[in-house]
C-alpha positions, 0 to 999 in steps of 0.5 A, spaced: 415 517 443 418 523 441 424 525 441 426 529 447 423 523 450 428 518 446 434 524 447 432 524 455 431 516 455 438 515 451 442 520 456 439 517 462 441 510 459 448 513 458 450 515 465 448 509 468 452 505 464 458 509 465 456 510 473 456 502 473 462 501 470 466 507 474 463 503 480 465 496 477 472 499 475 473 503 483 471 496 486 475 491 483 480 495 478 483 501 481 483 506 486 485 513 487 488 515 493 493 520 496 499 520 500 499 524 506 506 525 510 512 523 509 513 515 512 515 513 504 519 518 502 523 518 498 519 514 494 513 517 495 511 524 498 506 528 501 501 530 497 503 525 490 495 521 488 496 514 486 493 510 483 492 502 486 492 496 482 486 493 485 487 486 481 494 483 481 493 480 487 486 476 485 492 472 479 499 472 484 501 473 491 504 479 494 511 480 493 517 482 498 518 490 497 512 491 493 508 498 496 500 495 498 495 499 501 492 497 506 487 501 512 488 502 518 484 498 523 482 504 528 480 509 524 475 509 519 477 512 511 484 511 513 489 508 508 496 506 509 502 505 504 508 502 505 513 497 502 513 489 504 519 487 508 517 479 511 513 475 507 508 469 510 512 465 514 519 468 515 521 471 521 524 477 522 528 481 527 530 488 528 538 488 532 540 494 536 545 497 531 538 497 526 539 492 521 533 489 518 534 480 518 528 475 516 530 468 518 536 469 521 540 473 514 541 480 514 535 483 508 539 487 502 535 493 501 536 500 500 529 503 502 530 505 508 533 513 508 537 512 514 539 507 521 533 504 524 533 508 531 527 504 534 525 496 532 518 497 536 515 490 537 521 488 532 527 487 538 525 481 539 524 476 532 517 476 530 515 470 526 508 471 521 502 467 520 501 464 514 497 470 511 501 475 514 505 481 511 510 485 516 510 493 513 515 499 514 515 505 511 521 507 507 523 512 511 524 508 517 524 513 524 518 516 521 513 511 520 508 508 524 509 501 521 508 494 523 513 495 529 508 500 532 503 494 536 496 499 533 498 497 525 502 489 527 503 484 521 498 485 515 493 480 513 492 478 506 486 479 506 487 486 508 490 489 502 487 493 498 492 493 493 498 495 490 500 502 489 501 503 480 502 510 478 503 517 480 497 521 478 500 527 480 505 532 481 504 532 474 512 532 474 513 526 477 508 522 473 509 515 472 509 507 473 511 506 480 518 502 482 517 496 487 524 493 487 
């Protein structure tokens, strides 16, 4: 064989093991994603890349205020990002003054941005399934959550993941906080 033949069948050996791993590693280990609009503000903001844990929830369960990622059923490609409030099982409840309250008792958090103006479905007590997940943007009047009846409670299986780390702005670079 000669040796520009070996260089071209070694080359060609190279990107295809690094393409399968890419692939290996997008599919069940991580993903980059982007934060468009300012529904988890604070926290996230319009613009910051991240990248998604694609693997914690294959070893644990998923955590009250952890960040998910999760699409959006009526538009393909679309991803939404909020923060985990009600967990399988509980109920929750959002009253007129805009406290959140999960099996009757007043959540301590302090995500939300500013006083609840809208509770959505959530004016009256919503109690989830057994792999169900209830969401909501930290900035909470501005964000299509599962108030709005088009995103509703979140199924386990839907998660993609859990938001790991800002890629980009490079000054806010750094490991996600959750709680």
């Amino acid at each position: 064989m000669s040796r520009k033949l070996r260089e071209l069948l070694s080359t060609s050996i190279y990107l295809l093991v690094v393409l399968v791993l890419t692939f290996l590693v997008v599919t069940y280990v991580g993903q980059r994603t982007q934060v468009i609009g300012s529904s988890m503000e604070p926290m996230l903001s319009d613009g910051d890349n991240l990248i998604v844990d694609k693997i914690s929830y294959r070893f644990q369960e998923p955590q009250r205020f952890d960040i998910i990622v999760f699409p959006f059923q009526y538009e393909e490609n679309t991803f939404y990002i909020k923060r985990i409030i009600a967990l399988p099982g509980e109920t929750i409840y959002i009253d007129e003054s805009g406290q959140i309250f999960i099996d009757g008792e007043v959540l301590k958090e302090s995500y939300g941005k500013e006083v609840i103006a809208n509770p959505g479905r959530a004016y009256e007590p919503v109690t989830l399934g057994d792999d169900e997940y209830f969401v909501m943007g930290d900035n909470r009047n501005n964000s299509s959550d599962s108030r709005d009846p088009a995103v509703g409670n979140i199924h386990r299986d839907e998660l993609i993941g859990k938001a790991w780390v800002r890629i980009w702005p490079l000054n806010k670079i750094g490991m996600i906080r959750h709680r």
